[in-house]
VONUDO-728752 format. One record per atom (N, C-alpha, C): residue number from 0; residue in one letter; atom name; x, y, z. Coordinates in nm, 2 decimals, padded with zeros to 4 digits, m for minus. Layout:
(NUM, "a", "CA", (X, Y, Z))
...
//
This chain:
(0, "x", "N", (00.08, m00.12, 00.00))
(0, "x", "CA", (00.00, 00.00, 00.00))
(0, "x", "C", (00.09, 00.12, 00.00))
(1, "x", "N", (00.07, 00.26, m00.11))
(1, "x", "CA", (00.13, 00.35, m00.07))
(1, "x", "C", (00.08, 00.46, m00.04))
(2, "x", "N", (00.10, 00.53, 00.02))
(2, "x", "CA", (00.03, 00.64, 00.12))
(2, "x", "C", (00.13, 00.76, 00.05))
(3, "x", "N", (00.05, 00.87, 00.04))
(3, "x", "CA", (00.07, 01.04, 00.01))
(3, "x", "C", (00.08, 01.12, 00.12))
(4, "x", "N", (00.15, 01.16, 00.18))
(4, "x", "CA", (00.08, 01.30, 00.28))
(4, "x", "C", (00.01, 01.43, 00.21))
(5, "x", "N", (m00.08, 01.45, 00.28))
(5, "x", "CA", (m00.12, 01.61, 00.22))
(5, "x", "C", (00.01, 01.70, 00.28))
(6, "x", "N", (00.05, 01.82, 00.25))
(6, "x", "CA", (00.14, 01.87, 00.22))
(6, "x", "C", (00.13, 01.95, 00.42))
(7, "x", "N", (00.27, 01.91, 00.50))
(7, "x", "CA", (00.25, 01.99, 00.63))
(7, "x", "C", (00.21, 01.85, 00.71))
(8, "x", "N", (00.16, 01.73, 00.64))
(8, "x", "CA", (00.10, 01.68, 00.75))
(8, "x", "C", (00.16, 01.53, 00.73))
(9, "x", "N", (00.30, 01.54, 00.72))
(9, "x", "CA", (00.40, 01.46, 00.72))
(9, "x", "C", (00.38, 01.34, 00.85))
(10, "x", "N", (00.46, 01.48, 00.98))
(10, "x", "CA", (00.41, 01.40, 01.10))
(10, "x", "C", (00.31, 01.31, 01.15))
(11, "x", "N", (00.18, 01.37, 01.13))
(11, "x", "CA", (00.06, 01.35, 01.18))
(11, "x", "C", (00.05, 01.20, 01.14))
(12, "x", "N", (00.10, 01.19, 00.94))
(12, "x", "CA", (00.07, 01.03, 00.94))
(12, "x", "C", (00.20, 00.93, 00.95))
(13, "x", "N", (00.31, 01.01, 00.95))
(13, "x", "CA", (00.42, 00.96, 01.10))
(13, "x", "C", (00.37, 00.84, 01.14))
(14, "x", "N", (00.26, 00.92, 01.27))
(14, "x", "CA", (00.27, 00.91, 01.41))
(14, "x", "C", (00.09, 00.78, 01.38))
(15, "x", "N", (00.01, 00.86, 01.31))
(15, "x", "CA", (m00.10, 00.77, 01.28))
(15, "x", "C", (m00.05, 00.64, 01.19))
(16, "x", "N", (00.03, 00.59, 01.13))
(16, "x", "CA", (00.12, 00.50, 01.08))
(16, "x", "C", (00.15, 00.41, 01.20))
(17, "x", "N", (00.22, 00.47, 01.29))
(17, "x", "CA", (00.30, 00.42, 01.41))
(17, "x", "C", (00.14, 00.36, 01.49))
(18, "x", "N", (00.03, 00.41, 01.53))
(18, "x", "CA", (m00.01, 00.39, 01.57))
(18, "x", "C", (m00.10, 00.28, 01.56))
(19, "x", "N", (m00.13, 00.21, 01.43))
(19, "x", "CA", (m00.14, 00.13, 01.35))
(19, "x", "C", (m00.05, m00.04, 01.42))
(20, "x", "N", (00.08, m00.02, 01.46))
(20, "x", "CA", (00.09, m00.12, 01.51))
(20, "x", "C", (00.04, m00.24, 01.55))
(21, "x", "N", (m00.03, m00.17, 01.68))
(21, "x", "CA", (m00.11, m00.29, 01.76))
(21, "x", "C", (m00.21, m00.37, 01.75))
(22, "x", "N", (m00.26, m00.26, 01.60))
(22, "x", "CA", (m00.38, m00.35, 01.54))
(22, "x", "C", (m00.30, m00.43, 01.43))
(23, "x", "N", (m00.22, m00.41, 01.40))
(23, "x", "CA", (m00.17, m00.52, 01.33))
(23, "x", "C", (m00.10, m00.68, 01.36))
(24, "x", "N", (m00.06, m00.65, 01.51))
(24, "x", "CA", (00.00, m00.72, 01.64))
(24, "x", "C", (m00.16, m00.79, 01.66))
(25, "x", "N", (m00.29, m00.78, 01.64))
(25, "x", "CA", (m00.36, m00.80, 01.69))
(25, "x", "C", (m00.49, m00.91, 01.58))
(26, "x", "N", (m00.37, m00.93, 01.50))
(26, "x", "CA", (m00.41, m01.03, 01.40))
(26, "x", "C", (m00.35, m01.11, 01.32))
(27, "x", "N", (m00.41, m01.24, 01.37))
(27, "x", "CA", (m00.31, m01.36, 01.39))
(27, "x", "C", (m00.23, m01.39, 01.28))
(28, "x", "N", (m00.37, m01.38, 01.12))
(28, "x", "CA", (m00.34, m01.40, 01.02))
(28, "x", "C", (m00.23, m01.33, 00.95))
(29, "x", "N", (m00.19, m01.22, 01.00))
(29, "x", "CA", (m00.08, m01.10, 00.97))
(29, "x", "C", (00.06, m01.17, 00.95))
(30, "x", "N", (00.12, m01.22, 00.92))
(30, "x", "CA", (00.28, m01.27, 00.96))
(30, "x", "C", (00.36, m01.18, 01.01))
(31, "x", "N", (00.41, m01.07, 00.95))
(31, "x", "CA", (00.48, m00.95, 00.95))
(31, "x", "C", (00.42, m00.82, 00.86))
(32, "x", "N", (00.45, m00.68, 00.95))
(32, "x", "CA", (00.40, m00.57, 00.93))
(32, "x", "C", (00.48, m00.48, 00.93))
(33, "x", "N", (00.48, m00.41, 00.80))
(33, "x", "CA", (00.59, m00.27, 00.83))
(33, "x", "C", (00.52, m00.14, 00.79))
(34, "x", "N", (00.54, m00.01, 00.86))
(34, "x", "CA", (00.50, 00.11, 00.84))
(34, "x", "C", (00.67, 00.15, 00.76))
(35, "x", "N", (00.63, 00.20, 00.62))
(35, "x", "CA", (00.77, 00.27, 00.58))
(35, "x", "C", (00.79, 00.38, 00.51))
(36, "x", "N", (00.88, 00.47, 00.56))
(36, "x", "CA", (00.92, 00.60, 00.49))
(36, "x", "C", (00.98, 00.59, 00.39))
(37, "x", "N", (00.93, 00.60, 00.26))
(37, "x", "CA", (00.99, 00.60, 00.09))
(37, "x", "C", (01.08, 00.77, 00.07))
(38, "x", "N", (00.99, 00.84, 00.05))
(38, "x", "CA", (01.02, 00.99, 00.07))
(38, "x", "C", (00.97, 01.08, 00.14))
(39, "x", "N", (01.00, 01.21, 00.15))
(39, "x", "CA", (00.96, 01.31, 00.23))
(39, "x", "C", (00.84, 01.33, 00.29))
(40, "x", "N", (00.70, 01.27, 00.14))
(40, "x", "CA", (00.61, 01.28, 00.18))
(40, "x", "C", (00.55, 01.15, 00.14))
(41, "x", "N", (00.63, 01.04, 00.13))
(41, "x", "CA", (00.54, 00.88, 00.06))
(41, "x", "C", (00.60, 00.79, 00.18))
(42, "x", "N", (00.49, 00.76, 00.18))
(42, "x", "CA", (00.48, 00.61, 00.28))
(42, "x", "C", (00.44, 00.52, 00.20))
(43, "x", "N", (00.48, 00.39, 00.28))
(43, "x", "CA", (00.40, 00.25, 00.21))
(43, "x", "C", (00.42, 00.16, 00.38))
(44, "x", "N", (00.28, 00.07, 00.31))
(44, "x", "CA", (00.24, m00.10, 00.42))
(44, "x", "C", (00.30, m00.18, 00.37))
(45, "x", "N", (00.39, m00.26, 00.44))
(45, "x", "CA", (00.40, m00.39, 00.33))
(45, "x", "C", (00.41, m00.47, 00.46))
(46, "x", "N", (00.30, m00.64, 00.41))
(46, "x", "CA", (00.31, m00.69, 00.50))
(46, "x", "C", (00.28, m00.80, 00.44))
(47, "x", "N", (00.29, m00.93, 00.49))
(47, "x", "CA", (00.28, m01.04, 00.47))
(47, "x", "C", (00.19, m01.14, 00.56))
(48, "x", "N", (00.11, m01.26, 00.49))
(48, "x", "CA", (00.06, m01.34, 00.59))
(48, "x", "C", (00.05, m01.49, 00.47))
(49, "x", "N", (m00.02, m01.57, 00.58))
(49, "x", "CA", (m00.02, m01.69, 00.57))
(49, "x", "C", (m00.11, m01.74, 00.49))
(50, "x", "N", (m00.18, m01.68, 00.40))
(50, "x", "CA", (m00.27, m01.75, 00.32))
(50, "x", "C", (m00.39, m01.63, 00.32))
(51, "x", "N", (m00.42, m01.63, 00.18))
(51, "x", "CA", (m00.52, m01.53, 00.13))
(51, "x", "C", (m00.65, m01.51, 00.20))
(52, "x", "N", (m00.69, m01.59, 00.33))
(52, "x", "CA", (m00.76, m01.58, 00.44))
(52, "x", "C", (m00.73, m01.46, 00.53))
(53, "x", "N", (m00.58, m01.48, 00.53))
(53, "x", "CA", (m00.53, m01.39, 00.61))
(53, "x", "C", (m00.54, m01.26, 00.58))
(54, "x", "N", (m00.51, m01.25, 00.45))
(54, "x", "CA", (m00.49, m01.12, 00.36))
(54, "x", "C", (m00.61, m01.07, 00.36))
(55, "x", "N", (m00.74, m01.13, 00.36))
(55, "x", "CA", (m00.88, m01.05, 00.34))
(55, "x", "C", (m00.91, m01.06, 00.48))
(56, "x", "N", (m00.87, m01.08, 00.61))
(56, "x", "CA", (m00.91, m01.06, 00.70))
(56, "x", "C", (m00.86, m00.89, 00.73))
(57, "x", "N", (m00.72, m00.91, 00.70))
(57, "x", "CA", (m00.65, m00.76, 00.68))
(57, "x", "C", (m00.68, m00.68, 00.61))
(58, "x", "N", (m00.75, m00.68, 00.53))
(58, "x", "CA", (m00.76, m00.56, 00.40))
(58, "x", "C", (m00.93, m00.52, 00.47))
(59, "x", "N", (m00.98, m00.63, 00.51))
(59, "x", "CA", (m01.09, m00.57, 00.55))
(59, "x", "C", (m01.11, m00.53, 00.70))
(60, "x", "N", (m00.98, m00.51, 00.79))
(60, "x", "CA", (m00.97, m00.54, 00.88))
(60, "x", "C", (m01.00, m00.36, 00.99))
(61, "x", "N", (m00.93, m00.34, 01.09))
(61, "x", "CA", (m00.89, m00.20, 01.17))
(61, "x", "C", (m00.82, m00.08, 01.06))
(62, "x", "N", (m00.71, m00.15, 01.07))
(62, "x", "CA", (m00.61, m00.06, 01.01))
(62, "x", "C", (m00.66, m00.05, 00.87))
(63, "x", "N", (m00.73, m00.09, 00.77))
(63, "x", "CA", (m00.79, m00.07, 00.66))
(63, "x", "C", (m00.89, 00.10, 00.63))
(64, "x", "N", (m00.97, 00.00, 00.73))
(64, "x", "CA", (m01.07, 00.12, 00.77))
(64, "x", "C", (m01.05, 00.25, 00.82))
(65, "x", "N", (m00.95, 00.24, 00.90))
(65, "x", "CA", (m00.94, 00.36, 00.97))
(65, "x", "C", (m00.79, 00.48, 00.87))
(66, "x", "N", (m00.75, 00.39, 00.80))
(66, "x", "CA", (m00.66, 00.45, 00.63))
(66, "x", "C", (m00.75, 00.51, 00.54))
(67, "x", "N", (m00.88, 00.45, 00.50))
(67, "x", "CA", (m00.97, 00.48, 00.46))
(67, "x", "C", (m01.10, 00.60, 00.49))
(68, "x", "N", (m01.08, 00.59, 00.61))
(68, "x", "CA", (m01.15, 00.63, 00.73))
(68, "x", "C", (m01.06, 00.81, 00.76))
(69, "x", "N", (m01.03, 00.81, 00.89))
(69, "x", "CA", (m00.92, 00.91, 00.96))
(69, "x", "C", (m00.82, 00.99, 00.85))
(70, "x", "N", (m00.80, 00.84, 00.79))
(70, "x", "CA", (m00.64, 00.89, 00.69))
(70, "x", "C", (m00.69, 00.96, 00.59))
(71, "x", "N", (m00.77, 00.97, 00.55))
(71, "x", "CA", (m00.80, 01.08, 00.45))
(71, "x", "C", (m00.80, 01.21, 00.47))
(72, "x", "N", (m00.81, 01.25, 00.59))
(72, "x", "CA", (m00.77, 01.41, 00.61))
(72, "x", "C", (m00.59, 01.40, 00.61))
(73, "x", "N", (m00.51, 01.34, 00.62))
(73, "x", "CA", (m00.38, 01.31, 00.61))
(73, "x", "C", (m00.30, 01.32, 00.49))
(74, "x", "N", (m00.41, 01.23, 00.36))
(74, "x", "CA", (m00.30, 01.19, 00.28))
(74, "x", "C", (m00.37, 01.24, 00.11))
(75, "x", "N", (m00.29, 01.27, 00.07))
(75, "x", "CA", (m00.39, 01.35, m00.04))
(75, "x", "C", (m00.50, 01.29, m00.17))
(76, "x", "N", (m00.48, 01.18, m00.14))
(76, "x", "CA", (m00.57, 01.04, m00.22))
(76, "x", "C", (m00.55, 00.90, m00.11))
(77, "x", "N", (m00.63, 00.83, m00.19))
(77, "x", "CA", (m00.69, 00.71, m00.11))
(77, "x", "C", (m00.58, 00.64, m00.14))
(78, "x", "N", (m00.54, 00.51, m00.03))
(78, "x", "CA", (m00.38, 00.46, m00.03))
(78, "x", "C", (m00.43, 00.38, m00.16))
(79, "x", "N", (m00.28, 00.33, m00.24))
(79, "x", "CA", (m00.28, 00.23, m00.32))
(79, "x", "C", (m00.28, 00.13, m00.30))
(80, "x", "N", (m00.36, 00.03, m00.30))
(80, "x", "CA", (m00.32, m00.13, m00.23))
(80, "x", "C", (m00.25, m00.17, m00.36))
(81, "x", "N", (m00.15, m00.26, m00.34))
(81, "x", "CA", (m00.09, m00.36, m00.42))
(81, "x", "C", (m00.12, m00.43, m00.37))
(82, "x", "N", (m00.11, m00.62, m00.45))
(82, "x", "CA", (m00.15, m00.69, m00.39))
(82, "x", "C", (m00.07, m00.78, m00.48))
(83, "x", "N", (00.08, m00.86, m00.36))
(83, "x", "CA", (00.17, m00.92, m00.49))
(83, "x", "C", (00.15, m01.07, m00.39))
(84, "x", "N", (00.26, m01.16, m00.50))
(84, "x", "CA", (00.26, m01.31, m00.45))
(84, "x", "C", (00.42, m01.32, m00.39))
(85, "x", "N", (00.46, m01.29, m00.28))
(85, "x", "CA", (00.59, m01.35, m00.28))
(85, "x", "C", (00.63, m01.51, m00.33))
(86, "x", "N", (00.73, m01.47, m00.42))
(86, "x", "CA", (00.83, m01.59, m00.49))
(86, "x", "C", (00.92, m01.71, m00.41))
(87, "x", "N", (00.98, m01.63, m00.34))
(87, "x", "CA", (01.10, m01.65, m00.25))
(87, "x", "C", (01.15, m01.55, m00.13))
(88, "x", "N", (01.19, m01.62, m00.01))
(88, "x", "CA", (01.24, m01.52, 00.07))
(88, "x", "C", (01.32, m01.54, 00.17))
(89, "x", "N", (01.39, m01.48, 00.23))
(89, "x", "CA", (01.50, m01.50, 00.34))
(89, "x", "C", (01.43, m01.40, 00.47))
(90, "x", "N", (01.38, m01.53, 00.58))
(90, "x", "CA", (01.35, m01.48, 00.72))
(90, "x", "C", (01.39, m01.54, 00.80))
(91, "x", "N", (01.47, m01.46, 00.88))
(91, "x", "CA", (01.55, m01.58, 01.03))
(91, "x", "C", (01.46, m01.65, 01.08))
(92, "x", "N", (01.52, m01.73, 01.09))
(92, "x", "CA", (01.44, m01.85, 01.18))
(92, "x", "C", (01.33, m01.94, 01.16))
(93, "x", "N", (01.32, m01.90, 01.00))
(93, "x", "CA", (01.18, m02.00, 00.92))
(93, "x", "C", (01.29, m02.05, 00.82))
(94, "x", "N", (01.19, m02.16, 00.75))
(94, "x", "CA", (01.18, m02.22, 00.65))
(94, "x", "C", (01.17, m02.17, 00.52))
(95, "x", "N", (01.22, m02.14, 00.45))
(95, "x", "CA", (01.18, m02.04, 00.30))
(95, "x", "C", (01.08, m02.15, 00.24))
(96, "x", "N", (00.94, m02.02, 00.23))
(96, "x", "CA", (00.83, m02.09, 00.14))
(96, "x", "C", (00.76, m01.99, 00.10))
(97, "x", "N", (00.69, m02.00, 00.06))
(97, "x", "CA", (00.58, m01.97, m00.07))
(97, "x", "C", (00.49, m01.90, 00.00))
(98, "x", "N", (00.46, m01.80, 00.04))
(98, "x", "CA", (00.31, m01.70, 00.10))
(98, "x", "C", (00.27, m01.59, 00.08))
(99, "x", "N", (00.13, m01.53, 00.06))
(99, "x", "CA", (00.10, m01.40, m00.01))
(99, "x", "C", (00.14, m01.30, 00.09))
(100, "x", "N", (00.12, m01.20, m00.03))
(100, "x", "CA", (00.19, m01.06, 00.05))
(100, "x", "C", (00.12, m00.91, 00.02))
(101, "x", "N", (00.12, m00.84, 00.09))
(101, "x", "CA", (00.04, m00.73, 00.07))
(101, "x", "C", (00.15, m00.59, 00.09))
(102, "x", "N", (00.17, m00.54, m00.06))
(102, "x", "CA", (00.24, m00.43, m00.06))
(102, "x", "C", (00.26, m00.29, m00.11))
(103, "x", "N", (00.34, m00.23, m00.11))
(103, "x", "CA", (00.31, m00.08, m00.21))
(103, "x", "C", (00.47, m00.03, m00.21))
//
């Protein structure tokens, strides 16, 4: 997913990014979750889970809504979702395999 700031309100979706966390901590189906600073004013979600169950529990999930929702006084259009298949990957302490992914 990539995210725009409206111009001045950098911070604000910083910190509403950041606060996103715990709802993402707060769903099983989620594997890993990242809030990330591209440029000055572009963010992106990129996150991964365990099967395309997982992925529509998240897309339709807290943090969806409330990007959709809140985030829109923040960001100057509605986020992009991408929506890719990881190939291959390198994660400590697993097994390398095959699972969908949700990015921008």
């Amino acid at each position: 997913m990539v995210l725009e700031s409206k111009a001045g309100k950098e911070k604000e979706l910083e910190e509403f990014l950041k606060s996103a966390q715990p709802l993402a901590e707060n769903e099983p189906g989620t594997q890993t979750w990242y809030a990330v600073k591209l440029a000055p004013s572009k963010y992106a979600i990129f996150d991964t889970f365990a099967d395309e169950a997982g992925r529509d529990v998240h897309l339709n999930g807290a943090i969806a809504k409330a990007l959709f929702g809140k985030g829109r006084e923040l960001m100057e259009s509605d986020p992009a979702v991408l929506q890719l298949n990881v190939l291959a990957s390198k994660v400590p302490g697993t097994e390398t395999k095959k699972f969908g992914a949700h990015s921008s």
